[in-house]
GUSELO-428700 format. One record per residue (C-alpha): x, y, z; residue in one letter. Coordinates in steps of 0.001 Angstrom, whole numbers, plus 524288, in hexadecimal, padded with zeros to 5 digits. Layout:
! residues N
XYZA...
END
This chain:
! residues 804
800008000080000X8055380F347FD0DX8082781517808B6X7FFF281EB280E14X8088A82BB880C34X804EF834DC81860X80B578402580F95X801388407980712X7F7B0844BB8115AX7FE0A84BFD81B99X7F5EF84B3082BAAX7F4B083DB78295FX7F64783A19837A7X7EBE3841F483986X7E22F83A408439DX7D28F836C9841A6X7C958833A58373BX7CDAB83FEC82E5BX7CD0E846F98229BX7DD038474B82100X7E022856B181CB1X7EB2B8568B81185X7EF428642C81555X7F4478622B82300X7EEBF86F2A8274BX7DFEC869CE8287BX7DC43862AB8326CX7D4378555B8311BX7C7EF8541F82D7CX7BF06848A48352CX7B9F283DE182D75X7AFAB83A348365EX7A7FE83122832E1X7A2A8825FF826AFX795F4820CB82673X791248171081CF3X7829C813CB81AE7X77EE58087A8103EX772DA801C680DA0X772897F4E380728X767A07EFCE800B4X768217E2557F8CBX775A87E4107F146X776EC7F36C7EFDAX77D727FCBC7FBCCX77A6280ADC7FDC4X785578118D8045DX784F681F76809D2X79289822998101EX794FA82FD281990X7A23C835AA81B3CX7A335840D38263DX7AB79849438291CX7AD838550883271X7B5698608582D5CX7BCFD8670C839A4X7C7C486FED830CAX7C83087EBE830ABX7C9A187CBE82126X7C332876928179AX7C655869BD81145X7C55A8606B8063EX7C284853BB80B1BX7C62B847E980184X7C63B83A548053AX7C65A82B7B80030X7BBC78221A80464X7B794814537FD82X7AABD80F097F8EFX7A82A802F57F528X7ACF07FF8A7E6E1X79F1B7FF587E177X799218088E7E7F2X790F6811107DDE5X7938B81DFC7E560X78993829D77E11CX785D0833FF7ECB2X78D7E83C247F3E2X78998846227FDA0X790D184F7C805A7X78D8E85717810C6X7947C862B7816CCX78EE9868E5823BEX780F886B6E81E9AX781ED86AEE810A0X7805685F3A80860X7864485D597FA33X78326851A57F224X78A4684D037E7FAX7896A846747DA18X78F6083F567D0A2X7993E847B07C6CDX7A31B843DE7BD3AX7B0A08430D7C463X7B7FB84EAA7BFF4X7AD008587B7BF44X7A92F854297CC3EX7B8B3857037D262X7B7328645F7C9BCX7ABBC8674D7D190X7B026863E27DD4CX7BCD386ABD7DCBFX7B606877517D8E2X7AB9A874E37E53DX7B7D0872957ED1EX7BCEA881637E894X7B1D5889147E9A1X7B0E1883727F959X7A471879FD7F772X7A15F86E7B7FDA9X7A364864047F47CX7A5E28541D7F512X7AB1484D1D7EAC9X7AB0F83E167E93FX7B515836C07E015X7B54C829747DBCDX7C573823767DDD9X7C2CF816147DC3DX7B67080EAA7DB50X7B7DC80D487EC68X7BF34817337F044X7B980827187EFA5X7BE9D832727F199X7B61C8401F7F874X7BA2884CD07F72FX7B216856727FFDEX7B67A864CC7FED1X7B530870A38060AX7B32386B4481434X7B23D8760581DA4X7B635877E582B47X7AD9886F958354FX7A39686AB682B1BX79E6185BA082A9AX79F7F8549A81E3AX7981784A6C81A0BX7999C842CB80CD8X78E6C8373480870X7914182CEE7FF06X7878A823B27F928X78AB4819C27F0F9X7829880B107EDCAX788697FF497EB1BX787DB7F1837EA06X78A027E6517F5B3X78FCA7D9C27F1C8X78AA07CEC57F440X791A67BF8B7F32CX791A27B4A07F95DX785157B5957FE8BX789D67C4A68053AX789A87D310803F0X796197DB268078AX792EF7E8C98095EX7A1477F0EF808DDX7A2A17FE6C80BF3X7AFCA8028C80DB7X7B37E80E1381772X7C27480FDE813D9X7CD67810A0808F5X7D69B807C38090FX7E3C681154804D9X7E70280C077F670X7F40E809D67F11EX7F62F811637E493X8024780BD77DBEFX80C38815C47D9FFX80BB08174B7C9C2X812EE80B3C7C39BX814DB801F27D01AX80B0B7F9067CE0CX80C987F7107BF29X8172D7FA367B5E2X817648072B7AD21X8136E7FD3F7A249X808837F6F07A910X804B48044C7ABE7X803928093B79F72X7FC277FB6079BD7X7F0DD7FBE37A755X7F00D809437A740X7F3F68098C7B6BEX7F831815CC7BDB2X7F66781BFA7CC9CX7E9E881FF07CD34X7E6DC82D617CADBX7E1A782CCD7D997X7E950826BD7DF26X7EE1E833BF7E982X7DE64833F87ECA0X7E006825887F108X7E9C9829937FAB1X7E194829A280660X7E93082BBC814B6X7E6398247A820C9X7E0DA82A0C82CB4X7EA65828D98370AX7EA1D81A8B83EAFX7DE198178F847BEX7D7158240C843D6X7C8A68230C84616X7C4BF8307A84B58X7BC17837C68436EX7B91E82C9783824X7AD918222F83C32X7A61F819CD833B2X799C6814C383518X7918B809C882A29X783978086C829C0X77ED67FC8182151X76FB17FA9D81D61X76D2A7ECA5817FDX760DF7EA6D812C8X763FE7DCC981032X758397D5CD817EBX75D577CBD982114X76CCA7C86E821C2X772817BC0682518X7807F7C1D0827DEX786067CFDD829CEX794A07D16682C0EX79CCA7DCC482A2BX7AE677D8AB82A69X7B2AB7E747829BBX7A8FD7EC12835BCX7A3797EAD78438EX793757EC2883F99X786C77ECD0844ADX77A197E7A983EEBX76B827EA5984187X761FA7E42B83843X753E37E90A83763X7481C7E65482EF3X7526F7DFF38242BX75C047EB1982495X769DE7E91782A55X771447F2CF82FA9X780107F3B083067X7870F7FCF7836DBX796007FDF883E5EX797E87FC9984BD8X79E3880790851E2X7AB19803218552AX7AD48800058455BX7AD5F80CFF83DF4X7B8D780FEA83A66X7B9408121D8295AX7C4CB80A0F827C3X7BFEE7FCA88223CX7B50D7F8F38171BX7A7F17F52181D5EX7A4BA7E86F81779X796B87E19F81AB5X7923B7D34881700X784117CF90818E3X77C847C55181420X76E237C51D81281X765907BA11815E1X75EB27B732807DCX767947B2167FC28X75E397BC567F37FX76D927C3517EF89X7713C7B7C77E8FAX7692E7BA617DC92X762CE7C75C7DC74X761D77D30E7D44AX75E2F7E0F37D61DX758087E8EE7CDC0X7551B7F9607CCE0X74EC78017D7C237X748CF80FF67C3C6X73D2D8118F7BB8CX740918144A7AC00X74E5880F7D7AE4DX7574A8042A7AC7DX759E37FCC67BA6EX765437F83C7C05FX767437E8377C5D0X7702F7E2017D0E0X771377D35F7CD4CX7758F7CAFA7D732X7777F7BC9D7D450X77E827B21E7DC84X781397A7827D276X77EC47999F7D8FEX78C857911D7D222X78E4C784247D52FX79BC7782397D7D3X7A3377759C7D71FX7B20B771F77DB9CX7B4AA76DB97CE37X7B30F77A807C728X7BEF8780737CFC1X7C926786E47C614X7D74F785B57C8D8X7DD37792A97CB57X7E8C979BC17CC62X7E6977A3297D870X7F10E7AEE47D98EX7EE947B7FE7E7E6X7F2A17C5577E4F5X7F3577C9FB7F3ACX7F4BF7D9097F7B0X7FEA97DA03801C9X7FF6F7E98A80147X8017C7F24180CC6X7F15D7F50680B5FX7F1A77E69C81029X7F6FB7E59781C3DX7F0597E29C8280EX7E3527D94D828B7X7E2EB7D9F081929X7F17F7D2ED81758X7ED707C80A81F8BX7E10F7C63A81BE9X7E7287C69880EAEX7EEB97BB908122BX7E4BD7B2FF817A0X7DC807B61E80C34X7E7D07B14480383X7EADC7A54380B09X7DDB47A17880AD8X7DA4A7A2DE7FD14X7E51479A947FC4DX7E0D578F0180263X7D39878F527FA1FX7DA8478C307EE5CX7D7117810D7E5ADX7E16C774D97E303X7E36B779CE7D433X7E5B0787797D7CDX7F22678F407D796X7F50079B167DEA1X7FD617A7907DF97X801057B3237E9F9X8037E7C0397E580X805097C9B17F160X807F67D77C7EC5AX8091D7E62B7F1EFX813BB7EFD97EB15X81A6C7E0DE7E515X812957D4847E123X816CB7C6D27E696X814D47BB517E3A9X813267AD437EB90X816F47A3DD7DE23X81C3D7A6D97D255X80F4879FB87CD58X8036E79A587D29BX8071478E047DBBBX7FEEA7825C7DE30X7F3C6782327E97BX7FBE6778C37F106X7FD9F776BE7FFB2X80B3A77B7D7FF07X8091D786AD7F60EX7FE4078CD57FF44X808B978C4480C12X8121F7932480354X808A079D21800ECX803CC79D2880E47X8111B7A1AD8119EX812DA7AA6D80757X805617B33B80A2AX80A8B7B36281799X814D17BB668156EX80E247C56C80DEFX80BB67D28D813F0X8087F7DFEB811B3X80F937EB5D80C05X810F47F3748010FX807DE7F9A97F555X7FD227F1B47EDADX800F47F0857DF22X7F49B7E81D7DC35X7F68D7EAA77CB76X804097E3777CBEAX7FFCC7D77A7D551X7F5027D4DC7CCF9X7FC8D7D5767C244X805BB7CD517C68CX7FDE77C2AC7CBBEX7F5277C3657BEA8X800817C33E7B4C1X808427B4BD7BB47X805947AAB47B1C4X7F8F77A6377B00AX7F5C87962C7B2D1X7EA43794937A8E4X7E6A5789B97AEEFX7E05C7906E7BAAFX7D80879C5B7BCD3X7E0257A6AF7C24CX7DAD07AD387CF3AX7DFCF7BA847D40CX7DE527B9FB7E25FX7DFCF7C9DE7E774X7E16B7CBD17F50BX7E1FE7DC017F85CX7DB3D7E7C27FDD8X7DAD17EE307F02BX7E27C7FAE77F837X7E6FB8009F7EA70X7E13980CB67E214X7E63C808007D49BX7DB157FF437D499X7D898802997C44FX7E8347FD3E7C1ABX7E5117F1B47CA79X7D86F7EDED7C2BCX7DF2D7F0F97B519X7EA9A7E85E7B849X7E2047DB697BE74X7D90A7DDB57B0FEX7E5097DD6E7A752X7EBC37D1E77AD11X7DEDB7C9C27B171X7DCD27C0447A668X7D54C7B4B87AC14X7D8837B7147BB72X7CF3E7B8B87C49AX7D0117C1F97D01FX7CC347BF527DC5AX7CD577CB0C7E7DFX7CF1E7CC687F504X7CDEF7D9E47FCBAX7D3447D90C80A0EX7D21E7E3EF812AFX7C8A37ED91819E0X7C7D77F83280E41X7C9A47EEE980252X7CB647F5967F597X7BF857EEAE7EF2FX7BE937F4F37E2ACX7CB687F08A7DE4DX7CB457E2AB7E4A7X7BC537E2287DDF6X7C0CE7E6DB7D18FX7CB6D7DDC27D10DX7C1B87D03C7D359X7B8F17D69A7C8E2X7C2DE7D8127C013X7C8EA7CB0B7C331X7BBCC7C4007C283X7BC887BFCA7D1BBX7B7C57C4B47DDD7X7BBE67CCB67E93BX7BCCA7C7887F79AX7BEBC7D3AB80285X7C4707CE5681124X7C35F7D9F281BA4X7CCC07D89182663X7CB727CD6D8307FX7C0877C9A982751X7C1797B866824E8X7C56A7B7B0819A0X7C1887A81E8154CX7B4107ACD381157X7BA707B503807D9X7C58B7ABC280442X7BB8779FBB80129X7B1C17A9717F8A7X7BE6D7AC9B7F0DCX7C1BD79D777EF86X7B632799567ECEEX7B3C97A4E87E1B9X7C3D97A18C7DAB9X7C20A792667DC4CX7B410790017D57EX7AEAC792F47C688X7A76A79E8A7C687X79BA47A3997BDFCX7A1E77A7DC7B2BEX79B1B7AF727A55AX78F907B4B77ACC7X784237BA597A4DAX778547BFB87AA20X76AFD7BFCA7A1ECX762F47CA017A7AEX753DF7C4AE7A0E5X74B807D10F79DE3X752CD7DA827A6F5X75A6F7E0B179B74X767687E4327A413X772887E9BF79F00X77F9B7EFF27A59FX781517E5FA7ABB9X78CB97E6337B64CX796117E1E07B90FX798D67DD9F7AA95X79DA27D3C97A71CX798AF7CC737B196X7A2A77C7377B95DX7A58E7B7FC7BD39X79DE57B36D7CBC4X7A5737AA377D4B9X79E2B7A1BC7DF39X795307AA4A7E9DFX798167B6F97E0D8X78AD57BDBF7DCC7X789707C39B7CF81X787157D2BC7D060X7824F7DA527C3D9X77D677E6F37C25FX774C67EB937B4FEX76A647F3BD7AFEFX75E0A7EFD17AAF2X755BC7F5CD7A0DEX748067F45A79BA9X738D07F6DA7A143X7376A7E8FE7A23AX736347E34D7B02AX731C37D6B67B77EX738A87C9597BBC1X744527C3297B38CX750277BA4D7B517X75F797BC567B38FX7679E7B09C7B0DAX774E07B0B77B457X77E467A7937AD13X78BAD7A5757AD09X79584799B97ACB1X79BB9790F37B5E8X7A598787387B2F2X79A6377D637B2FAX79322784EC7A7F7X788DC78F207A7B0X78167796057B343X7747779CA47B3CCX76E317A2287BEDDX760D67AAB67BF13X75ADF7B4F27C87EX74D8B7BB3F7C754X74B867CB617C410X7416D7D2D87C4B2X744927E0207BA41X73D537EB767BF4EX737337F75B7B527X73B678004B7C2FAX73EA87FD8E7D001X7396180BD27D5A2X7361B805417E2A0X74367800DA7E5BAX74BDB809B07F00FX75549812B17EE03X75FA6809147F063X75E9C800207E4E8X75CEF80D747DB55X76BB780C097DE35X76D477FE2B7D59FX7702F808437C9A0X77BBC80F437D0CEX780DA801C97D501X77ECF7FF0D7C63EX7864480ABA7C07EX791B580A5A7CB09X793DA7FD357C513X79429801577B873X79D6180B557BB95X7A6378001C7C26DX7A5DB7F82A7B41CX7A9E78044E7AD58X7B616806337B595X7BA547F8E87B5D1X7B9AE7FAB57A773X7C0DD808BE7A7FDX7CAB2801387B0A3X7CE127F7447A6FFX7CBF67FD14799DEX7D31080CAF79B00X7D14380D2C78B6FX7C278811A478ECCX7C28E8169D79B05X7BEFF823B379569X7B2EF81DE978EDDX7B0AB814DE79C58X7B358821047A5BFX7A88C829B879D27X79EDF81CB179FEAX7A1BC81D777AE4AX79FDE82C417B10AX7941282B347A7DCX78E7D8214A7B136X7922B825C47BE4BX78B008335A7B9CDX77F7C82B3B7B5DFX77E15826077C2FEX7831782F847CAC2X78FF4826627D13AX79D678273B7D4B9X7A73B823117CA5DX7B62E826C37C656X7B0B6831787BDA8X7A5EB836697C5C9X7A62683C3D7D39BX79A638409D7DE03X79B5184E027E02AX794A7857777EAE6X79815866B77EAC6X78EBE871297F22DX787FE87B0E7E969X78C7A8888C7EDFBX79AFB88AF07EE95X79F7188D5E7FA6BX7A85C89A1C7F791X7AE6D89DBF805A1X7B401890DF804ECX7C40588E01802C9X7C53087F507FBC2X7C83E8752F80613X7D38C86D898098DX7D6968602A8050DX7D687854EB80F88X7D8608467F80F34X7CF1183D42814D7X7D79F832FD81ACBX7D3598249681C3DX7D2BF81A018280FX7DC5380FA282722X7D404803F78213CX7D20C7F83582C81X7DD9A7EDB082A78X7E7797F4A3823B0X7F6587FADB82888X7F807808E582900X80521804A9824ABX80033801BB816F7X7FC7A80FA4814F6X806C9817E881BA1X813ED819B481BDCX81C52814A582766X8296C817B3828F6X82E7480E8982037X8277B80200824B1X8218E7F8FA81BFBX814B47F39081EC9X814F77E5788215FX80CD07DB32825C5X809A87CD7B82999X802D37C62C82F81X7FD647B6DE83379X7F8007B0348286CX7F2CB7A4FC83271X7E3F47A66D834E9X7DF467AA858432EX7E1197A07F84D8AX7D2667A444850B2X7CD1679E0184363X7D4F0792B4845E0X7D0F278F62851CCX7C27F7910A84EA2X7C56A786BD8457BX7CA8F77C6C84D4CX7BDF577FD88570AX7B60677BDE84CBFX7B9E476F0E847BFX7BF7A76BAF855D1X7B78C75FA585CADX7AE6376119865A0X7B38576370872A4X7B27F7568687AE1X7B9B97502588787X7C76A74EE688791X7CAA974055884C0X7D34B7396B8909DX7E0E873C0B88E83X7E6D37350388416X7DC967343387B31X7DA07740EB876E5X7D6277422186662X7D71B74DDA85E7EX7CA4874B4F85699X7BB9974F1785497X7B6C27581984E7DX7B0E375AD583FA9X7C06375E6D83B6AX7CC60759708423FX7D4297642484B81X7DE5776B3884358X7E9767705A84A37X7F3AA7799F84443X8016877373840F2X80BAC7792084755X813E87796F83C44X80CC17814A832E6X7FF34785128380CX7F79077EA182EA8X7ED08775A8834E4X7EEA87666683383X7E4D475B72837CFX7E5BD7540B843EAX7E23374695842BBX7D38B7446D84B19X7C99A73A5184D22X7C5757332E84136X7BB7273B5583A45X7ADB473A6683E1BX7A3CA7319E8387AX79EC673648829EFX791DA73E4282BDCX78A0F745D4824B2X78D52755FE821F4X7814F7591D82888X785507503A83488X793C075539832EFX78F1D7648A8320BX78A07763C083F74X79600763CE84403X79F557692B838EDX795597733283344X794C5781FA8390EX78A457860D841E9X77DE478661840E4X775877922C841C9X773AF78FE385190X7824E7901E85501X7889379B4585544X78D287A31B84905X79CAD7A30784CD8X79B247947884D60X799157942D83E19X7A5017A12583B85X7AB927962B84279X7A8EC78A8B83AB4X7AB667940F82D12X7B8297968B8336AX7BC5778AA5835E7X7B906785338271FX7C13C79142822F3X7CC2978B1C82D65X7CC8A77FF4824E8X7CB5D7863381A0AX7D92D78D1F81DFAX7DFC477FBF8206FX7DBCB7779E81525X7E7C07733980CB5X7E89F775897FF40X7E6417683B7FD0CX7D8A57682880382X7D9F47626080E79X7DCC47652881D45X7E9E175EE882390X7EA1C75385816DBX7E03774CEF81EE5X7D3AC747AE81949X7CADD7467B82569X7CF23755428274FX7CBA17592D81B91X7BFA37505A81A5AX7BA3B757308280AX7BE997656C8230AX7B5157651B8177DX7AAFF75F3281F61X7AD1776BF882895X7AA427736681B42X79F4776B588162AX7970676E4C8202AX7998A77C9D82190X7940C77C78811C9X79F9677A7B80A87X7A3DC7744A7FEB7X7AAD5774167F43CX7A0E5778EE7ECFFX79A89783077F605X79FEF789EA800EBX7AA2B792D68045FX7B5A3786C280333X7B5907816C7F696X7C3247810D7F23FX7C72977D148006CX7BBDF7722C7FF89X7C04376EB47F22BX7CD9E76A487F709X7C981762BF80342X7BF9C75CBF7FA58X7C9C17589E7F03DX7D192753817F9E8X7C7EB74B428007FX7C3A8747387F4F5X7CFF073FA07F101X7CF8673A647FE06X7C4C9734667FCEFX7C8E572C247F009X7D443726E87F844X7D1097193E7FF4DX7D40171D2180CCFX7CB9C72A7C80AB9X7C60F72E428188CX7B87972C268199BX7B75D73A1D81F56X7BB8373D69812F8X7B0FF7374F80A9EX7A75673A498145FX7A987749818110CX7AA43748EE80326X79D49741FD80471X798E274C5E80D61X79DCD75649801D7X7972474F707F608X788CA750CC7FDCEX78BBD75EAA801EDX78C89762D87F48BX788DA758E77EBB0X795E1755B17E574X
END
């Protein structure tokens, strides 16, 4: 990561939530407070979001300062408030609007202006504060909550991660330069955002209201926050408890709602006389089978930047180590850590052996963080080894995305891509999730974000399960009598297993009533079609306010298309940028080339032009100072224990311990009982072997074995099933890459029971590829004469779970 240079902004140790003066003469202005107020309704978020400050100079200011939004976020109202007056703005093109507002800014009137930088990340100018006045500035913006895997994850981030901005020519060569059309950022200086001094919290509070008209929920979790919930009449409320409100982390909120009705829906909005506007959702139901797993070339590019350190490099690690072990027997794999230099584990992809994955074990162990984040060149380098045609290649990207050349980034995965797919992993507490999104679109994968001290083998097993199955492939959608077009996003992109397909379009026509779309697409088994009823309304007058949004949402996407097309084709981006301002004027919304701008009427004449001050920003949760600022000549560094917590395992060995029972006389004391035999870690390299036990018990049934192996029912308490998922991700952890556990059949045979009756397979679950191998394993086992009758008892056990 760049170091933060305190010359640049001089009273940087100056103390509290502030607006940081750059002429040292002012004293600081009080940031006091953030509020953020959304209401969710089906799959679309309102968002209204108050910054305010108090103004205690004898001068007046400029105030400017950089805040994020979430990457889709179709931005369009902005109101600001000054003592008693209130100025609203609207949408101009960019450079008349910064005419404008320098001219307000002259003549002494209150004036706001709001730029788009990037796609998340905005920057306010509000001019012409005067002494001891309250400022207030209102954003509203609508977007769209994702939903997968059966969950929606409302993100609202509160804080800027500081991005690194390449110095011109050190990431890429003049050449390569010239060839991707790379450069620093014009912007990059208005990226440059300083910290407030360490443990600062006077003066800058946050506080998060969420309204979730959602109907009943069957979970509610939030990893980034302390909350509170009251429900009433169907509507959820969220909200922070006081001790968390500090804007230095992305709030993140995961709900589930207790009808299946989001896994094939669509919603529809039309005013009267006009074309409407339609929100598809569609879950496709595959059927997935071990023998359509693809062989593939797996290659980890892993961020080990200065932005990195802390929580984010180890969880980094264990993220890494366990993607490792859910490899598949014909896969190879690769390690490319990278900061200002790129690294590499092999000179080529090695084998998914037993010995390979200790060597690598050791190897990830040693990395730590330091330095800048040249992203273009480590994704260049990984994409550019030779290619094994024989297997699919995987791009496996493990980073917080802390960079603001995020245009040279996408250019560079685009023109060396070919046939790879990208797969994404943001770890950290203010993830740069434009960039990491834009890079799984691009890369036809998905993205996977891990907050700090969030478990991460929820996340890790989505991502195996997604890279080591076919996936729906060619998708077409046939919309009957509904006449859509603009259809987005186009073309449509490639589903992997739990992953719901999201269009938006616009439909056209006076015709209304009931109709059918048919999705089809293709699976390595052949074609696919799914259908989902539609009613087409003439006019929806009688919905609310809040779906009269579904057009914005529409348009904001749009926009998003056309910039990922300016991005990668700079022969038209004159003709593209024209398209973009042309829309965002249309519907009145924040773009590169338009800006929301407020200015009072009446010129303010006995005014002199403010000052210009600096809104610094709170150190975001999990991260070093050190990676920002400048220390005396230290380098950062850091490491860390890649082992997992004691905690976990002991919860493990609770659970498949025996029951407690008397002690047996002296002398005859046994080690067994039990669904799994004790495991004990090996003194001489902590990995977990077997202990011989009792013979295994007598074959039964699942249903007769679950009473004992499976987790809780609803009447025990809910820890008593975290436990039981932990423990299955325990074993998970200590399989070998052979499939089984300590070489030992009965093992092995007793650990897949533990996972067949917690609902796994290898066809369904969240442990395929682990289940694959054990199953494999046992398999051949079985076809030897001495095969263990414990053995054939669970592949039996395995065939009637799932029909095989």
């Amino acid at each position: 990561m760049q170091p933060y240079r305190p010359d640049r902004v001089p009273d940087a140790a100056l103390p509290g939530g502030i607006l940081l003066p750059t002429d040292p003469d002012l004293p600081a202005v009080p940031l006091q407070h953030t509020d953020i107020s959304a209401t969710v309704i089906g799959p679309l978020a309102d968002v209204v979001v108050t910054q305010r400050f108090h103004h205690t100079h004898t001068s007046p200011i400029e105030a400017v300062y950089v805040f994020p939004l979430p990457e889709d976020s179709a931005v369009s109202e902005l109101t600001l408030t000054i003592g008693e007056r209130v100025i609203c703005g609207a949408i101009r093109e960019r450079e008349n609007a910064q005419q404008q507002y320098q001219q307000a800014r002259e003549a002494g009137q209150g004036a706001a202006l709001l730029e788009q930088e990037r796609p998340n990340l905005f920057t306010i100018s509000v001019a012409n504060i005067q002494p001891n006045e309250q400022v207030q500035v209102i954003l509203r913006f609508h977007d769209r909550v994702p939903y997968e895997n059966g969950l929606f994850k409302l993100v609202l981030p509160t804080v800027v991660l500081p991005r690194y901005i390449p110095e011109s020519g050190t990431e890429l060569t003049e050449a390569e330069h010239a060839t991707a059309g790379a450069e620093v950022p014009a912007d990059a200086q208005r990226l440059q955002t300083p910290l407030l001094p360490e443990d600062s919290r006077d003066g800058h509070t946050l506080s998060i209201r969420v309204d979730l008209d959602s109907g009943t929920l069957h979970a509610l979790t939030s990893p980034s926050h302390q909350i509170e919930t009251h429900e009433q009449y169907g509507l959820t409320t969220v909200t922070l408890q006081p001790a968390d409100n500090l804007p230095n982390k992305d709030f993140v909120l995961r709900y589930q709602v207790a009808t299946d009705q989001f896994q094939a829906v669509a919603f529809t909005y039309r005013p009267e006389q006009e074309p409407g506007t339609v929100l598809l959702m569609l879950t496709p139901r595959l059927e997935l089978d071990p023998e359509d797993v693809l062989p593939r070339e797996l290659l980890f590019v892993f961020d080990r930047s200065g932005s990195m350190g802390g929580e984010s490099i180890e969880q980094a690690r264990r993220a890494l180590q366990a993607c490792l072990r859910g490899l598949n027997p014909d896969d190879t794999f690769n390690i490319f850590p990278f900061d200002n230099r790129v690294e590499q584990f092999a000179a080529k992809a090695q084998p998914f052996t037993q010995a390979q994955v200790d060597q690598a074990d050791a190897y990830i162990a040693q990395i730590d963080a330091r330095g800048g984040t040249e992203i273009a060149r480590a994704l260049k380098q990984a994409l550019t080894q030779p290619r094994d045609t024989n297997r699919l290649r995987v791009i496996v990207f493990l980073t917080d995305g802390a960079v603001g050349n995020e245009d040279q980034v996408l250019h560079e995965l685009a023109k060396h891509l070919n046939e790879a797919r990208v797969f994404a992993f943001g770890i950290g507490s203010a993830v740069n999730r434009f960039l990491l999104k834009k890079l799984a679109e691009t890369g036809r994968g998905t993205v996977e974000y891990l907050f700090p001290g969030e478990d991460i083998e929820t996340a890790i097993q989505r991502f195996q399960n997604r890279t080591a199955f076919p996936v729906l492939r060619d998708i077409a959608i046939d919309w009957g009598q509904g006449r859509v077009a603009d259809v987005l996003p186009q073309p449509v992109p490639d589903l992997y297993a739990g992953q719901p397909l999201v269009v938006l379009g616009r439909f056209h026509g006076s015709t209304s009533g009931q109709d059918q779309i048919h999705l089809r697409g293709r699976t390595r088994r052949g074609r696919y079609e799914q259908k989902l009823a539609i009613h087409w309304p003439a006019a929806t007058p009688d919905r609310n306010e809040h779906w009269a949004t579904l057009a914005r949402v529409w348009a904001r996407a749009c926009i998003d298309g056309l910039m990922t097309q300016e991005r990668m084709s700079r022969g038209e981006s004159s003709a593209l940028r024209d398209q973009i301002r042309e829309l965002a004027l249309q519907y009145q919304l924040m773009s590169p080339y338009t800006a929301l701008l407020a200015v009072e009427e009446s010129p303010q004449t006995d005014r002199e032009p403010g000052k210009r001050v600096v809104v610094p920003i709170h150190l975001p949760y999990g991260t070093r100072r050190e990676a920002f600022e400048e220390s005396a000549g230290v380098q950062y560094m850091m490491s860390s224990s890649v082992l997992s917590p004691p905690s976990m395992d002991a919860m493990a060995f609770r659970m498949f311990a025996p029951p407690a029972s008397p002690t047996p006389p002296a002398g005859k004391r046994r080690r067994g009982g039990g669904m799994l035999p004790r495991m004990a870690p090996s003194k001489a390299d902590d990995t977990y072997a077997a202990m011989p036990t009792s013979p295994p018990p007598a074959p039964r049934t699942l249903a007769e074995s679950a009473a004992t192996a499976a987790p809780p029912s609803g009447r025990v308490a809910r820890n008593a099933q975290t436990a039981y998922e932990q423990a299955l991700r325990f074993l998970a952890r200590r399989q070998q890459v052979n499939g089984t556990w300590a070489d030992a059949p009965v093992v092995t045979a007793l650990a897949v029971l533990a996972y067949l009756a917690g609902g796994h397979t290898d066809r369904s679950g969240d442990y395929r590829p682990q289940l694959t191998r054990a199953i494999g394993w046992l398999q051949q086992q079985a076809q030897q004469a001495n095969g263990s009758a414990a053995v054939a008892w669970v592949l039996a056990e395995l065939a009637t779970a799932t029909g095989a």
